[in-house]
C-alpha positions in Angstrom: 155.7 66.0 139.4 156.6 69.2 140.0 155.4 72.7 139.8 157.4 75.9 139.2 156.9 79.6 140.1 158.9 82.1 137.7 159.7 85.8 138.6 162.3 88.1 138.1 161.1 89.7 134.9 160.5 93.5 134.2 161.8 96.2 132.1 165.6 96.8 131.6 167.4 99.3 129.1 169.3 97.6 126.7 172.8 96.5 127.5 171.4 96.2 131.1 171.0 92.8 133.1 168.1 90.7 134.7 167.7 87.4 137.1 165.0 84.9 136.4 164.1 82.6 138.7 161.9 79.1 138.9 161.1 77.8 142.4 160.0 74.4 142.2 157.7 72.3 144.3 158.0 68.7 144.8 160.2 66.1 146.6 161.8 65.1 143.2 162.9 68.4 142.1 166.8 67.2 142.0 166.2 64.7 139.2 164.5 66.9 136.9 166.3 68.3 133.6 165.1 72.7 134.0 165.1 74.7 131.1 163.9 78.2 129.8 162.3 79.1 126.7 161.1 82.3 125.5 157.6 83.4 123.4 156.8 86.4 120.9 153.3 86.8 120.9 152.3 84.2 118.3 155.6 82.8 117.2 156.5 79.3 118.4 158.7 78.9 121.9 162.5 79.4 121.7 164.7 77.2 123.1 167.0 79.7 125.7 169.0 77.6 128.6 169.0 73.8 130.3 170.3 72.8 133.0 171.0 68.6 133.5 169.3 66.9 137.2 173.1 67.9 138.4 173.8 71.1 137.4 176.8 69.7 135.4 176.0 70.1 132.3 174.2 73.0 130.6 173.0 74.5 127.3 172.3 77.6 125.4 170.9 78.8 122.8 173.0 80.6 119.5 171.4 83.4 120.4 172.0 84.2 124.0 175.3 82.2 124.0 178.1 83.9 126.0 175.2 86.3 127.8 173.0 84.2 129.4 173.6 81.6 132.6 172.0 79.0 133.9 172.6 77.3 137.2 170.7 75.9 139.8 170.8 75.5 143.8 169.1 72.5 144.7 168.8 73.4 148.1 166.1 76.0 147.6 164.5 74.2 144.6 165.2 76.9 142.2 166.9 77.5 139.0 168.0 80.7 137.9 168.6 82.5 134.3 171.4 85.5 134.5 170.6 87.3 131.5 174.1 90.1 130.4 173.9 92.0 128.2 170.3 92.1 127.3 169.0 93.5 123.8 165.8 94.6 122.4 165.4 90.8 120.3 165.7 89.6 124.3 162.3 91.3 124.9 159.6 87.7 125.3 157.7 86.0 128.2 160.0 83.6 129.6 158.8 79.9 130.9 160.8 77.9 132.5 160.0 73.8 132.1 161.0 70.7 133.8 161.3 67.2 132.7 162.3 64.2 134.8 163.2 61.3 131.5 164.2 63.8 128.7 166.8 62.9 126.8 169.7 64.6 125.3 168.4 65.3 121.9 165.1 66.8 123.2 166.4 68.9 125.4 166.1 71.8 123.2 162.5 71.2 122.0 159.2 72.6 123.8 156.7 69.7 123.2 159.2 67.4 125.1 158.9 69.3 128.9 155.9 68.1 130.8 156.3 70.6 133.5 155.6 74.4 133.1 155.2 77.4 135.2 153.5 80.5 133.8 155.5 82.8 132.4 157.1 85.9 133.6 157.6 89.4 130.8 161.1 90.7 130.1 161.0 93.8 128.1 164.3 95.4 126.6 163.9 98.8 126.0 166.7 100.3 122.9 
């Protein structure tokens, strides 16, 4: 198992950028599928960025495709989320999850990470 730590969040104008981060705990870090979703008060989690146990493959989101980046460096256990060009709709907590046996289909969907870290507030001002 693993446990993560996010930071990085805080309050940006819009058009401005932010780094998340997720440091993770645990030997097995390096075969774990990371991803970030985002929460509105009492709306359900969005699906943001994944990252594959290698860092070759990643995903996005419609709505922060082209803005947002997700990578990882395994030798600090941590995987970050570059967020461009950041607009009010940006404005959520942001999680970040792990998963060591998720599959491709899942990758987008909440309920299917078994690992999360608390979340971290990003707030886009207009």
């Amino acid at each position: 198992q693993v446990q993560q730590v996010a930071s990085g969040g805080g309050l940006v104008q819009a058009g401005g950028s932010l780094r998340l981060s997720c440091a993770a705990s645990g030997r097995t870090f390096s075969s774990y599928a990371m991803a970030w979703f985002r929460q509105v008060e009492d709306k359900e989690r969005e699906f943001v960025a994944a990252i594959n146990w290698s860092g070759g493959h990643t995903y996005y989101g419609d709505s922060v495709k082209g803005r947002f980046t997700i990578s990882r460096d395994k030798t600090k256990n941590t995987v970050y989320l570059q967020m461009n060009s950041l607009k009010s709709e940006d404005t959520a907590v942001y999680y970040c999850a792990a998963d060591s046996s998720i599959i491709l289909s899942s990758i987008y969907v909440s309920r299917a990470y078994a690992n999360w870290g608390q979340g971290t507030q990003v707030t886009v001002s207009s």
